[in-house]
C-alpha positions as CSV (number, residue, x, y, z in Angstrom):
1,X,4.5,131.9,-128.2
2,X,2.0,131.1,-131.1
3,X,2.7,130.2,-134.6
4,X,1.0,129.5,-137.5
5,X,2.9,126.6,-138.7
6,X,1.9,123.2,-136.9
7,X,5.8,121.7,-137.1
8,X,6.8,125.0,-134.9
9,X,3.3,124.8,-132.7
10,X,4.7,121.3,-131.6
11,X,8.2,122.9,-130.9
12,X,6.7,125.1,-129.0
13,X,4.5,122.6,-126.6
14,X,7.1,119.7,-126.7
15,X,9.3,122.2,-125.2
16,X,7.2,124.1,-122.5
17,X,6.1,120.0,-121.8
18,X,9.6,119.9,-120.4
19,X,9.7,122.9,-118.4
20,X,12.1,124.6,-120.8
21,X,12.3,128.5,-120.2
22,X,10.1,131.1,-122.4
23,X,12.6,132.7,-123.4
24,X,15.0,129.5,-124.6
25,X,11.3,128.1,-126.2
26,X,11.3,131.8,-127.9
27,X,15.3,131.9,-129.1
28,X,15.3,127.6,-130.1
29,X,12.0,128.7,-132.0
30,X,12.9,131.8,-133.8
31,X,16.3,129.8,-135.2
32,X,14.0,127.2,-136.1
33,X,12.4,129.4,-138.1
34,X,15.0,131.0,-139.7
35,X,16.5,127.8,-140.9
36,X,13.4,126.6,-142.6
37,X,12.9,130.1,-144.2
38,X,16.5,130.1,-145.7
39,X,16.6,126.5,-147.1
40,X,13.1,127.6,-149.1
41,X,10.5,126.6,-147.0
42,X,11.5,122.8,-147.1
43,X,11.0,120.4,-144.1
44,X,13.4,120.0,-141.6
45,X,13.3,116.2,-142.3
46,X,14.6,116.6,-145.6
47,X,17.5,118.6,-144.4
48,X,20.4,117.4,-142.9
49,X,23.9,118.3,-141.2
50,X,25.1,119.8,-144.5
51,X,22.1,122.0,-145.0
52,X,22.5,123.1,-141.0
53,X,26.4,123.8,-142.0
54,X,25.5,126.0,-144.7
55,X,23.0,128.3,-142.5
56,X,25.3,128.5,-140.0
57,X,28.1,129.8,-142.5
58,X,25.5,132.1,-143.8
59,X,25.0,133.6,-140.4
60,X,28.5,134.8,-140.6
61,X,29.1,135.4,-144.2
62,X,26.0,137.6,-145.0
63,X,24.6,138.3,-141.3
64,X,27.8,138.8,-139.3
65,X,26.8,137.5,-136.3
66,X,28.7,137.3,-133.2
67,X,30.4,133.8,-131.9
68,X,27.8,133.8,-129.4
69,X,25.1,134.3,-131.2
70,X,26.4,131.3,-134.1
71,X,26.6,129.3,-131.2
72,X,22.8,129.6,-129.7
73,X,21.6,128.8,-133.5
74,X,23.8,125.3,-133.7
75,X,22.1,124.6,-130.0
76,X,19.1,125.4,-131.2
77,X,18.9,122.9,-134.6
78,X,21.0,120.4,-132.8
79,X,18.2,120.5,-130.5
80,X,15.5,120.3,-133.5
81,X,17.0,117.0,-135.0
82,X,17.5,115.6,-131.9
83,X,14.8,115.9,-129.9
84,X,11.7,117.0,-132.8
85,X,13.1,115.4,-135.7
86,X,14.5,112.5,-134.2
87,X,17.5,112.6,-136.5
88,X,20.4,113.8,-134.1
89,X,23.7,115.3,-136.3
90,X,26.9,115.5,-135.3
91,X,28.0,118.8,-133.3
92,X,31.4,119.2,-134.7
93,X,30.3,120.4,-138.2
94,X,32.4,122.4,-140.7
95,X,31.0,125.7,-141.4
96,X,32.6,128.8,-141.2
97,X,33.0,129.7,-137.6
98,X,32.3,133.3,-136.2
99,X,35.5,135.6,-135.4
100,X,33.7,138.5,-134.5
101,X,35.6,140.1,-131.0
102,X,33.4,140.4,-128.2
103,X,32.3,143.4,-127.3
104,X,33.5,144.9,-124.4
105,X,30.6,145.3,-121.6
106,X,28.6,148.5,-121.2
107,X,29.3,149.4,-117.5
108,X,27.5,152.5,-115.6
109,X,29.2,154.9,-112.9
110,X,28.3,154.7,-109.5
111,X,26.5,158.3,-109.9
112,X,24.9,157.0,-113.3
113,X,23.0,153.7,-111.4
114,X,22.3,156.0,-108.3
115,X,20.6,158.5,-111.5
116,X,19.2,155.2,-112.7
117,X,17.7,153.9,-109.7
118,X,16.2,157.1,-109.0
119,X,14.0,156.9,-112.3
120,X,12.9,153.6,-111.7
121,X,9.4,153.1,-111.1
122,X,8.4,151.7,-107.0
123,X,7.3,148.3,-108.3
124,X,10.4,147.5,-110.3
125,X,12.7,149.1,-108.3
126,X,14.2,146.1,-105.9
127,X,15.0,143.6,-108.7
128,X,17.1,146.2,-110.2
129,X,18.6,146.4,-106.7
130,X,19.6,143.0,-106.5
131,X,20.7,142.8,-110.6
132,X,23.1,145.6,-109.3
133,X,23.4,145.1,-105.6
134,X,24.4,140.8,-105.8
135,X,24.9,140.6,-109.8
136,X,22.3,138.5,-110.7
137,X,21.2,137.9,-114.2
138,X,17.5,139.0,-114.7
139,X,16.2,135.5,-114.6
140,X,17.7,134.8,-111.5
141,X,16.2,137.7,-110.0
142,X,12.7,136.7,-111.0
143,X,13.3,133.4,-110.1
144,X,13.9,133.4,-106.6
145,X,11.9,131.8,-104.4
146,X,10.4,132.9,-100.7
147,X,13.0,131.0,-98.6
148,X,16.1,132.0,-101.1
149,X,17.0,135.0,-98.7
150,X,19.6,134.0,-95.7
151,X,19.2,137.6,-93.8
152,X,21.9,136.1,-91.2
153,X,25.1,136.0,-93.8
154,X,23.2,138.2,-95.7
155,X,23.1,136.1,-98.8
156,X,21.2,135.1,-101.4
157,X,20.7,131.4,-102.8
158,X,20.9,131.5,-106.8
159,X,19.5,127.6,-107.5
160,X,20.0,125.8,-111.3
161,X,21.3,129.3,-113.0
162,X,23.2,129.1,-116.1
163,X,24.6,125.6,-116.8
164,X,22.3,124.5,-113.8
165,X,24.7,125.5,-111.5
166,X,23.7,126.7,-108.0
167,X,25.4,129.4,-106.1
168,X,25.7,132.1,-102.9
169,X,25.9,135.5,-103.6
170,X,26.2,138.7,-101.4
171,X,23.4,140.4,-100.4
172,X,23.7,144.3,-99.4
173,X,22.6,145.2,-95.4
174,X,20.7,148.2,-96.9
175,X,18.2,145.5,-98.9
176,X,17.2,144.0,-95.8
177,X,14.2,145.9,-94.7
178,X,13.1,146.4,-98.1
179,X,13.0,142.6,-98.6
180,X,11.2,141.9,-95.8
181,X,8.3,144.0,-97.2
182,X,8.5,142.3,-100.4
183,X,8.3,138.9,-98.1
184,X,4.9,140.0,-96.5
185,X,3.5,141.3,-99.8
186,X,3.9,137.7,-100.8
187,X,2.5,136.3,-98.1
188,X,-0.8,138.2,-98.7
189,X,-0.8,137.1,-101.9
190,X,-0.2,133.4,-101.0
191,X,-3.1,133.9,-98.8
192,X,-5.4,134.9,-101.1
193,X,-4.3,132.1,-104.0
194,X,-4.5,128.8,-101.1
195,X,-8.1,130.1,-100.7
196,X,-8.9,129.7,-104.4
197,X,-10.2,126.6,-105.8
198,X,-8.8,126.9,-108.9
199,X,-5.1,127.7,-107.4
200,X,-2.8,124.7,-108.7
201,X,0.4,126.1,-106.8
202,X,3.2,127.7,-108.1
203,X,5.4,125.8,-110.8
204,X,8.0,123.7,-109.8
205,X,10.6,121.5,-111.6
206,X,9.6,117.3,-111.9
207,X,12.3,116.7,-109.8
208,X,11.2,119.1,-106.6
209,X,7.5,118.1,-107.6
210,X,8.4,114.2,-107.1
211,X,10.6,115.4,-103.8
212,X,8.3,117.5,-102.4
213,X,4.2,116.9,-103.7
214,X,2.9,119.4,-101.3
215,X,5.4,122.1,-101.9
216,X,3.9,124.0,-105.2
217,X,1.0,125.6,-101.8
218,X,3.8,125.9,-99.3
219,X,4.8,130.0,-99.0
220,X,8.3,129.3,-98.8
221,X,8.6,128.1,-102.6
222,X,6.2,130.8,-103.9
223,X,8.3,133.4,-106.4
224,X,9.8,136.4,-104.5
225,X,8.7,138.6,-107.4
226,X,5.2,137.3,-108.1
227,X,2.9,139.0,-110.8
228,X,0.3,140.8,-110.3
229,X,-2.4,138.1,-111.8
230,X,-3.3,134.5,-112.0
231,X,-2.5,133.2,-115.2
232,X,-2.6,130.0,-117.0
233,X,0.7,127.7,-117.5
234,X,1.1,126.3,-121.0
235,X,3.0,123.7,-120.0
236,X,0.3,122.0,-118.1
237,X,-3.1,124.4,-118.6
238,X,-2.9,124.8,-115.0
239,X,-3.5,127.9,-112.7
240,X,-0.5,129.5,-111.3
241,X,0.9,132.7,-110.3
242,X,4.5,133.2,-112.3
243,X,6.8,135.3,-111.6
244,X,6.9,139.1,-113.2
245,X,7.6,139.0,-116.9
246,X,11.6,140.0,-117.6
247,X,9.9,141.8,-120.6
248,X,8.2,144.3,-117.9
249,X,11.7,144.8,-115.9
250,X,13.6,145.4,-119.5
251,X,10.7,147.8,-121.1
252,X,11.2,149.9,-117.2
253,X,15.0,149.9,-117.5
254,X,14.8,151.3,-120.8
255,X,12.4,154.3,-120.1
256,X,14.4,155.3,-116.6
257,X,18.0,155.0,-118.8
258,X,16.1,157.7,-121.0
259,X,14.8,159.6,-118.4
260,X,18.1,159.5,-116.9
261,X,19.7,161.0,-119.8
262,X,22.5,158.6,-120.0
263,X,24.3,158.1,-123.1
264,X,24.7,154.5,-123.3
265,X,22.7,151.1,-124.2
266,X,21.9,150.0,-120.8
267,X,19.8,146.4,-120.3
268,X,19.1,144.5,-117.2
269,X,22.8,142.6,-118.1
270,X,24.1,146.0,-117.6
271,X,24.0,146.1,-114.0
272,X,25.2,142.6,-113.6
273,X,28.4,143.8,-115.5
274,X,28.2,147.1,-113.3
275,X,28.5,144.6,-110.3
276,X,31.3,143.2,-111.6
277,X,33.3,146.0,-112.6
278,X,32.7,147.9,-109.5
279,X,33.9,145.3,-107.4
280,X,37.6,145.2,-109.3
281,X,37.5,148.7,-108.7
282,X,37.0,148.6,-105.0
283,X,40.2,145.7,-104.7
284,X,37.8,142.7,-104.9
285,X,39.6,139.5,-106.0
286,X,39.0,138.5,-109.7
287,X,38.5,134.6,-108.6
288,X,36.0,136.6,-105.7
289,X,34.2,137.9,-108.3
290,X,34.3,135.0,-110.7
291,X,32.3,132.9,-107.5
292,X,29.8,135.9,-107.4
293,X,29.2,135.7,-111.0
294,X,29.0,131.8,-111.6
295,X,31.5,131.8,-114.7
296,X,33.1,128.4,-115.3
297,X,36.7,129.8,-116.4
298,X,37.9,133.1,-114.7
299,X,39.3,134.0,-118.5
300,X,35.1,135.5,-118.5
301,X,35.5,137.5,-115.8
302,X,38.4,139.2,-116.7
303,X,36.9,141.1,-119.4
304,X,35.7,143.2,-116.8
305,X,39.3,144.4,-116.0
306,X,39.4,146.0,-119.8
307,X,36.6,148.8,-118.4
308,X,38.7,149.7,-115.6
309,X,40.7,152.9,-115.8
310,X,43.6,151.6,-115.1
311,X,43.1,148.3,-117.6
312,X,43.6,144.8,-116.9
313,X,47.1,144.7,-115.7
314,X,46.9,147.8,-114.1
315,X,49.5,149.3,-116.3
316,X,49.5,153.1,-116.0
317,X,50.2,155.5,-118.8
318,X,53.8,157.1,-118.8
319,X,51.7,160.1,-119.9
320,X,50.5,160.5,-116.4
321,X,53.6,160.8,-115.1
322,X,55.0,163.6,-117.1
């Protein structure tokens, strides 16, 4: 992410300094942004928590933005003061909080993924397996590792997800062979990058760097999902191969939802709540699914019981008895 202002270039490389996500680099950026725009260009230094209370009031008065999305802004300037500006405010602000409902999740039929999957392109076509197959979120897809695959319990190891929490989720039988593949397609690759001088290894966390110094060359911790090039890290200005882009995965799912002719908004997220929903309709526990997903509070999970035919407390219409 490049900017033109120096303040939001620093921003940018303080945060990829600390192995922050793109995309969390991109979203804490963007609201930076924003904020700076609406209070008339001035410096974030000469704003305070009143100024921050006002933008976020705006967001909901003028922009009508969803609780979520109100709540990703305050992260993002309490972030700003704390860590950029050096000025940390208070979380518990008054502005005007959001009371939009959440929407209810887009879910797909079981005909309209098999349609799906049948649109999607070779190359993309496992990762949209596993976001359906084990309901991963799309950066836990393109985050696992090598050695993330137990093919005995036929599970996958989801490490440091959302809320760096780390989890086991179901893998489907039918995956297996296809996985394997993907397995020695990586180890071709690995092959090629160990015999490259310029190679620095694949990126790791501090933490696992300081554990394990030799690890970033080892196969097992190379990316499941690698891309297709050697690129630089702008963390660090080091050599690596990442992982695909989620960009590339989102842009694919798009064009086979339109080739598939299906009438809905579907995203990568969409096959996560597919998953989900799916699974209540075939008798799966709610808590079940509430391990496979990694929510905190089941009271997440159960919006998925809204989709179902039947609803959420399986209450059938006494029109259908008549």
């Amino acid at each position: 992410m490049k900017s033109n202002s120096p303040f939001l270039s620093y921003m940018v490389e303080f945060m990829y300094s600390r192995h922050y996500a793109k995309s969390t680099v991109e979203a804490y950026c963007s609201w930076a942004k924003q904020y700076i725009i609406f209070h008339d260009k001035q410096h974030p230094n000469k704003l305070g928590a009143r100024h921050v209370e006002e933008f976020l009031t705006y967001l909901v008065t003028k922009r009508n933005v969803a609780a979520r999305t109100q709540c990703q802004a305050l992260s993002a300037l309490v972030f700003l003061y704390e860590h950029i500006i050096n000025q940390p405010i208070e979380v518990n602000m008054r502005f005007q909080k959001s009371t939009r409902s959440r929407k209810l999740p887009v879910v797909l039929t079981p005909e309209e993924v098999r349609s799906l999957f049948s649109h999607i392109r070779p190359q993309f076509l496992l990762p949209a397996q596993l976001m359906y197959g084990s309901g991963l979120r799309v950066m836990e897809c393109l985050r696992l590792r090598y050695q993330d695959i137990d093919y005995d319990y036929h599970a996958l190891k989801i490490w440091q997800a959302k809320g760096n929490k780390n989890r086991v989720v179901t893998l489907a039988k039918e995956l297996v062979e296809v996985l394997k593949h993907q397995q020695r397609h990586v180890n071709l690759l690995w092959e090629q990058d160990i015999n490259n001088s310029e190679y620095a290894g694949v990126w790791l966390s501090d933490a696992l760097e300081r554990k394990y110094p030799n690890a970033n060359k080892e196969l097992n911790w190379q990316f499941l999902f690698p891309s297709h090039r050697l690129s630089t890290d702008p963390a660090s200005g080091l050599t690596r191969r990442h992982h695909l882009d989620a960009s590339s995965i989102q842009r694919e799912i798009r064009a086979a939802t339109k080739k598939s002719k299906i009438d809905k908004s579907v995203t990568c997220h969409t096959l996560r709540h597919s998953f989900a929903t799916h699974l209540l309709e075939s008798g799966a526990d709610i808590r079940t699914v509430q391990e496979q997903l990694g929510h905190n509070d089941v009271k997440t999970t159960q919006i998925y019981t809204h989709v179902l035919e039947r609803g959420g407390n399986g209450v059938v219409s006494p029109l259908s008895r008549l």
